[in-house]
N, C-alpha and C positions, 0 to 999 in steps of 0.2 A: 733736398728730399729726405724726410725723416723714414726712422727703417719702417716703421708699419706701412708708411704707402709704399717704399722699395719692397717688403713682402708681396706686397698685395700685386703690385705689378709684374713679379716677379710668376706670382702662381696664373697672373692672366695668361703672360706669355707664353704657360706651359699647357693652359688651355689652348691656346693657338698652335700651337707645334700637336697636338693630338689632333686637332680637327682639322690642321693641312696635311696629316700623314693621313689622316682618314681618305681623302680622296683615291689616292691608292689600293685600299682594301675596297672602296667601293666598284675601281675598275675591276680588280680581281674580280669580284664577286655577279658581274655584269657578265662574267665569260661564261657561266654556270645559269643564272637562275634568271628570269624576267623582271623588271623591278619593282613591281607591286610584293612577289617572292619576296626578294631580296629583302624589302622593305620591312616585310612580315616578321621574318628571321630573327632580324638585328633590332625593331621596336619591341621584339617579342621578350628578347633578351634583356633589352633594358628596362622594362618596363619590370621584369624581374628584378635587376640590381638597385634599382630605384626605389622598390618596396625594400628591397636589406637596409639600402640608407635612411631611408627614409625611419623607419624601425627603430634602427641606430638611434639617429641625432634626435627625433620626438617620441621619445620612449614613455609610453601610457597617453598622448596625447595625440597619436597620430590619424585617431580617429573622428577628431572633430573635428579636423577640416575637408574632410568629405560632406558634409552636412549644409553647406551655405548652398543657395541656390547661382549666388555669385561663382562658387566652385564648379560646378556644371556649366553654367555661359562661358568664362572662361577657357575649362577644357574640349569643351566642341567648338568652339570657334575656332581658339591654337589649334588644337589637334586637326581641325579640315584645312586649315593654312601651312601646318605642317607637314600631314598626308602630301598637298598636292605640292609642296616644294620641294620636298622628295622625289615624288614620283617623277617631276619633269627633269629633277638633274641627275635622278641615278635611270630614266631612260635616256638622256644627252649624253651624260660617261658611257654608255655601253654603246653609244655611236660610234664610226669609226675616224670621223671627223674630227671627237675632242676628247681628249685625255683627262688626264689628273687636276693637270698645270692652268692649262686654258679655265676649265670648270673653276675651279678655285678663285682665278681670277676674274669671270663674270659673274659668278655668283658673290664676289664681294663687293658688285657693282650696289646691294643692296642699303649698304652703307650710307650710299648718294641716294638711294633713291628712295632712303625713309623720310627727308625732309620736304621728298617733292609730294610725296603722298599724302605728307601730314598738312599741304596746304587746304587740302579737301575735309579738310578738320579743322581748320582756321588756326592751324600752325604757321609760324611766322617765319621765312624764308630769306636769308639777306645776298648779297653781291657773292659774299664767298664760299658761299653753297654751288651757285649760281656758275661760279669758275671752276667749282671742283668738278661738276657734271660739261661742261665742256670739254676739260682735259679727260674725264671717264670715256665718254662719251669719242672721242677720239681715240683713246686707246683702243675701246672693242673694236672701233675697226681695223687697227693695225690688227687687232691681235685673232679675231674673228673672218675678215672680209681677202678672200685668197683670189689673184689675180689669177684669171682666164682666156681661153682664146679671146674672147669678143664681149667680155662683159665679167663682173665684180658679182661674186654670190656669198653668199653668210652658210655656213655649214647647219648640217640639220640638227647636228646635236647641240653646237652653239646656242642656234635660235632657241633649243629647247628650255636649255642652261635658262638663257635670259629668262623669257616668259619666268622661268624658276625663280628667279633673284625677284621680282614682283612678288611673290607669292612671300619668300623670305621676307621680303620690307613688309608685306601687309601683315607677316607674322611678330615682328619687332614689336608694331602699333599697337594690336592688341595686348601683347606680355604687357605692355607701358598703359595701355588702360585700365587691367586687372590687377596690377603689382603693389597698390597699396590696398585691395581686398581681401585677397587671395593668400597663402602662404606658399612660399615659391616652389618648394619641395614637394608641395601636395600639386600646384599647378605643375610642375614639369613629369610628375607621376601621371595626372590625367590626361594630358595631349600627348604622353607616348601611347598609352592604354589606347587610347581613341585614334590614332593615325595607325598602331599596330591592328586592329579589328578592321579598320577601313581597308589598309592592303592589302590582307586576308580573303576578304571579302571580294574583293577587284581582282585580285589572284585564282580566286577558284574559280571565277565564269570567265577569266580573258587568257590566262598561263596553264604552261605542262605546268605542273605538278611530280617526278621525278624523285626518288627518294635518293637513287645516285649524285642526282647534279644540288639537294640541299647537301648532301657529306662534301661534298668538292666546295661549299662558299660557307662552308659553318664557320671554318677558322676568322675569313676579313668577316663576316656577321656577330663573332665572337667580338673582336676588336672593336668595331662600330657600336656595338651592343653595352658591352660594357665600360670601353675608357671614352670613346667620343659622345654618347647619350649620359653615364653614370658618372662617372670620375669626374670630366670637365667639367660638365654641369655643374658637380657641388664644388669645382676649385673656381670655378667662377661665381658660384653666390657668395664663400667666402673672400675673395679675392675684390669682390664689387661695394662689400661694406664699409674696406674705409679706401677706396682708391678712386678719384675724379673720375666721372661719367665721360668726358673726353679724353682722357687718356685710354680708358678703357675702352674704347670707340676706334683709339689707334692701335692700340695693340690686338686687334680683335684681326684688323688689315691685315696683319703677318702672315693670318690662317692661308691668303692665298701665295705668300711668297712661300711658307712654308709647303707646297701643295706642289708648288712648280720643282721645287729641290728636290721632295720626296718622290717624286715622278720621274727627273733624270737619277736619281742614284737608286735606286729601287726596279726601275719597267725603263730604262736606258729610256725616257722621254726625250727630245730634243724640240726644241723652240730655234724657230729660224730668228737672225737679228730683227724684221720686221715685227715678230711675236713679240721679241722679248722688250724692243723697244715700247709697243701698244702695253706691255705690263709694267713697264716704269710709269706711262702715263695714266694706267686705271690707278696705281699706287700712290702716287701724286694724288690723285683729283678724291682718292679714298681719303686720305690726310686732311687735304685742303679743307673738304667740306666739314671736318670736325673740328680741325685745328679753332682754338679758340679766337678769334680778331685782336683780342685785346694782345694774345702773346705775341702776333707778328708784327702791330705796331710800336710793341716795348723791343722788340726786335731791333726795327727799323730804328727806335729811337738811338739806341745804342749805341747802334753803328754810326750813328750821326755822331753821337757825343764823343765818339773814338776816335775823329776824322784827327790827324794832324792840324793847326791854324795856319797853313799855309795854303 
């Protein structure tokens, strides 16, 4: 590996470790405010530092990509796929069913589940996509589905999570529609603007409203606002320019491992071994389904040519 994709890997994974600590500030901030609130807060925030970046890196230019009408399709689409993948996982975190840890890792069930959505697109789907979502798909339920008197039930903020991780995958799709249109900085400025007004708006007719309980969740809205919406974002657009779309795919997976950490050493989380087992195998089936084919049967080959001739 030459050092510009070691760079570039390097800055992904630090986008990952911000957006698995984020889950944490989002629990925080679930004790305090409603999550369309919450929502409001931290897109309100970013959508702020977004403009500073933005500012920055297209300095006298930044205004001409507001102007395409590709720019407007784009940002309302992301931004209502974003609004509502929000809204379902920071009302599942403020459950009392699922934490940091859990959330992190259903919500990177999205991974597996951009290639099953992209069938409905006439995207091509092969065997080991197909395995990763077994093995996914078996871990939610270790990691989800809690033994009862007389029957197996899915927690409420789980189920919510998930529904959420759909909404995530349908938001990948469209980034991946617009992304040779659009300029990315101006796209990730318009779908916060648009998911921040949408919350707002959902928040004044369904939420308290409280000026004590926004000062108690400014700080995790701080955080979320500006390193997990502003910072990540732009270390992952540069970080995505010279570094494999599959590896970036894997390293993106950490976001939940890093989410489960940040949850026991942070808010004393604990995962029973049945949990933590079902998060080895979402982690697995997260891998699997990107891992390239070609690298596991140069793999396989290997180990063949390694055998001893005896």
């Amino acid at each position: 590996m030459n050092r510009d994709k070691l760079n570039s890997n390097l800055l992904l994974l630090t986008t990952s470790i911000i957006w698995g600590a984020g889950f944490v500030a989002q629990e925080m901030g679930s004790d305090h405010l409603g999550p369309n609130a919450f929502n409001g807060v931290r897109y309100s925030i970013g959508a702020v530092c977004l403009a500073v970046i933005l500012l920055a890196w297209d300095r006298g230019k930044s205004m001409n990509g507001f102007r395409s009408r590709d720019w407007v399709k784009a940002s309302l689409s992301a931004g209502l796929f974003l609004f509502l993948g929000s809204l379902l996982q920071q009302a599942g975190i403020g459950d009392e069913s699922t934490g940091p840890g859990k959330a992190g890792f259903i919500t990177g069930l999205y991974v597996v589940l951009v290639p099953l959505m992209g069938l409905g697109l006439g995207h091509r789907t092969n065997l080991q996509t197909w395995a990763g979502v077994v093995l996914a798909t078996v871990g939610l339920w270790l990691l989800s589905f809690n033994p009862g008197n007389e029957q197996w039930a899915i927690g409420h903020g789980d189920l919510l999570v998930f529904f959420g991780a759909f909404c995530w995958a349908a938001h990948v799709l469209v980034i991946d529609r617009f992304t040779n249109r659009v300029s990315s900085l101006h796209l990730a400025f318009g779908q916060v603007v648009v998911c921040a007004v949408a919350s707002w708006v959902v928040a004044a007719f369904a939420e308290p409203m409280e000026w004590v309980n926004f000062r108690a969740a400014f700080l995790p809205a701080l955080y979320l606002g500006s390193m997990s919406i502003a910072v990540a974002f732009t270390l992952q657009i540069i970080g995505q320019r010279k570094a494999h779309p599959t590896h970036a795919s894997i390293i993106f997976a950490m976001e939940a491992v890093v989410g489960v950490f940040a949850g026991w050493l942070i808010l004393s989380e604990k995962l029973t071994e049945r949990e933590l087992g079902g998060c080895l195998l979402m982690f697995c089936g997260m891998v699997l389904s990107q891992l390239p084919i070609r690298f596991i049967r140069l793999g396989l080959t290997r180990r063949a040519n390694d055998k001893p001739p005896f």
